[in-house]
N, C-alpha and C positions, 0 to 999 in steps of 0.2 A: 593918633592913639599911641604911636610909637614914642614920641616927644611925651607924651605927659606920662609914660609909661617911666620914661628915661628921669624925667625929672622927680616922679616918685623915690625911682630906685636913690638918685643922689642925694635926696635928702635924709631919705633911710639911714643912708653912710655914713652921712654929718651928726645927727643923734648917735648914732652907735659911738662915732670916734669922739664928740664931746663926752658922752656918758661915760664913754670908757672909760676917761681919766678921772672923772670924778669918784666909779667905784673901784679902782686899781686897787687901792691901798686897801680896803675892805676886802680884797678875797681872802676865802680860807686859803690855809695853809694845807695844800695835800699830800705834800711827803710822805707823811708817815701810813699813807695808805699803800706805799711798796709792798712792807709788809706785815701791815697789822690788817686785820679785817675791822669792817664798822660796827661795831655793837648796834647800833642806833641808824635813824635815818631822820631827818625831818620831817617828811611822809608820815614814818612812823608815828613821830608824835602828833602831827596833826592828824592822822586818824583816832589819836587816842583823846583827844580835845574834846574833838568832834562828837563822838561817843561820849564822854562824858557831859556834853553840855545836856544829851537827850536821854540820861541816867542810863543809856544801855549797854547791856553786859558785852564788853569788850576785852578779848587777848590777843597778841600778837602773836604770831606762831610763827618761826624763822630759826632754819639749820643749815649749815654752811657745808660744801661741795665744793671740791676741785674741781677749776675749769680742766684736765684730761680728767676728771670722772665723768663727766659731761657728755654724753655720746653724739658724737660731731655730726650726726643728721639733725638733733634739736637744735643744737648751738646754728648749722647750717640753716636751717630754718628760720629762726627767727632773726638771720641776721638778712636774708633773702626777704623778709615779708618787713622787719621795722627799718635797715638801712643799709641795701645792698653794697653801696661804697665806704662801709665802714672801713676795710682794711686800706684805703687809699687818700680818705680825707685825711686833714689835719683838725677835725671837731665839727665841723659845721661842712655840710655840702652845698655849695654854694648854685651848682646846678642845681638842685631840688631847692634851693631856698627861692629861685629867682623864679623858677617854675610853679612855684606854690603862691609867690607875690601874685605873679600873670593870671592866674586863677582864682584869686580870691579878691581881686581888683574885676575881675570879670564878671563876677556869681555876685559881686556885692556885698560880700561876707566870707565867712570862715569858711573852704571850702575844702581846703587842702592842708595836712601838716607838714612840717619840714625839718621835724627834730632827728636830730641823729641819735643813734645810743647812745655817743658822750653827751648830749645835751643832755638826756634821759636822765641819765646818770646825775649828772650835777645838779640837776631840778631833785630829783631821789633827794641825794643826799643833805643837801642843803637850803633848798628852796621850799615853795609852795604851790600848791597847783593852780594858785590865783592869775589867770592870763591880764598880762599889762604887758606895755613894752617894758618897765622897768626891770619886770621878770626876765623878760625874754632878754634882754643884754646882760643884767648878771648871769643868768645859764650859758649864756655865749661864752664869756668871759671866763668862767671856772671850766668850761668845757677844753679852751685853747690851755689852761694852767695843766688840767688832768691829760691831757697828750704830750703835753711836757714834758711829764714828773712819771708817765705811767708807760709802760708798755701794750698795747693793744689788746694782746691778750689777758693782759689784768684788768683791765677799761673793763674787756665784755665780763670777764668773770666775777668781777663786785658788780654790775651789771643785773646777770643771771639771778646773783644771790640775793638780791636784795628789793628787784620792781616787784610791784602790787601785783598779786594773782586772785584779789576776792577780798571779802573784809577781813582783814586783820591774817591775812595770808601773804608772805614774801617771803620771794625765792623759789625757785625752780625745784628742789628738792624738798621742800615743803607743800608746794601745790601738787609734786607725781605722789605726795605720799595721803595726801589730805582727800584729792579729788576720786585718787586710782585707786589709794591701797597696794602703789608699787613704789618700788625704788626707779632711779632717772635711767637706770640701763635696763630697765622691764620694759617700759614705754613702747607699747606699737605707734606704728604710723599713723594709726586713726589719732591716738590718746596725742601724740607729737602735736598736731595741725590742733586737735579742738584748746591743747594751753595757748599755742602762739596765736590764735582767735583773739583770744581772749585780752591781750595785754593793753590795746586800746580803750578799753572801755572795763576794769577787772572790777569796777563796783556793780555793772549791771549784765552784765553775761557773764554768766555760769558756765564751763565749757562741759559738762557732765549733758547739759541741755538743748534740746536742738532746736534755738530762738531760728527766726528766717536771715537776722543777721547772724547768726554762727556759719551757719551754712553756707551761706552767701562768703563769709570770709575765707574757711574753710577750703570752699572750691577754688578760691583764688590763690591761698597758699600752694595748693594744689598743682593749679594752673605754672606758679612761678618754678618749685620746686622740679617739677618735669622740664619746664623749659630751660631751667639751671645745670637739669642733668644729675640731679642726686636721687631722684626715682626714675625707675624704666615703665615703661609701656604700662605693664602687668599692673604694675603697684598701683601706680595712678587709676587707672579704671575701678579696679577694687574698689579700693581707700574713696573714690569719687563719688560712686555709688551708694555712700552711706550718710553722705549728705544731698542727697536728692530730698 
């Protein structure tokens, strides 16, 4: 098991390092995301395709936030529940990558994910949500460019601004205003946990809604957050409580 686990993983390697060079010279150029923000996402327009191929009424709705407007228990949060080694990787975490391999070699199938924010991101911006390996190595590849060219805290904050929260919903200040009827620094800890729920899956959970997978996600953010140390005792039980 170990040997054909080993010889998986090396072949893995050899695609990714031929593939690389074949799309080197096609990555974007991310420079000028220092500091311009993105009008647009790819996402974006493939949700608006999409929608139009099935004539239904579609708008984009997306307002931009400074990552310090940001109140650093959400930013904490979601980066505790989508990629807690964000601040330590260089784009891809390679522990969770290997670890996601081992598990989905196991199960037989798709069992575990392994994208980091910057993958996130670079699939956002300029990809598609079509899963192939040929996706998955271009998002590699602009991920390693965007740690580059970006500082971390800019990574998460076009980030923030710009992943799907719901149809035709992106951005974190768009979904507290859309969902709540608050602004990002109104947000209780309930409201916190049922957005970051949601970012997995933002076509079919609703986080206003209490599906068995919200809750079920919900208690887990819950679970990490406490163990992380950004809620005490009190809050957790509360807040826990209301996804029974």
């Amino acid at each position: 098991m170990k040997a054909t686990f080993k010889i998986i993983g090396i072949v893995i390697l050899l695609v990714l390092v031929i593939a690389g060079f074949y799309f080197y010279l096609g990555l974007p150029d991310v420079s000028d995301l220092k500091t311009k923000n993105p009008r647009s996402t790819a996402l974006m327009v493939q949700r608006y395709r999409e929608a139009k191929k099935t004539d239904a009424a579609f708008r984009i709705r997306q307002q931009w936030i400074e990552f310090g407007a940001i109140p650093k228990l959400l930013r904490e949060t979601v980066r505790v529940t989508e990629d807690a080694s964000f601040y330590q990787h260089k784009g891809i975490d390679f522990a969770e990558l290997k670890a996601a391999i081992k598990k989905n070699w196991q199960k037989g199938g798709y069992a575990r994910g392994a994208s980091t924010i910057t993958q996130q991101l670079a699939k956002n911006l300029y990809l598609t949500t079509e899963k192939s390996i040929i996706r998955k190595i271009k998002e590699s590849l602009i991920a390693f460019r965007l740690e580059k060219n970006l500082s971390k805290d800019r990574i998460f904050e076009i980030y923030l601004n710009v992943i799907e929260w719901g149809p035709g919903t992106f951005g974190v200040k768009t979904a507290s205003e859309y969902y709540f009827h608050k602004t990002v620094s109104q947000l209780t800890l309930e409201e916190i946990v049922r957005l970051v729920a949601v970012i997995p899956q933002p076509l079919k959970i609703n986080p206003t809604e209490n599906s068995d997978y919200l809750k079920w996600k919900a208690r887990w953010i819950l679970d990490a957050l406490r163990r992380y140390a950004y809620i005490d005792d009190s809050q957790y039980q509360a807040t826990f409580n209301r996804f029974k």
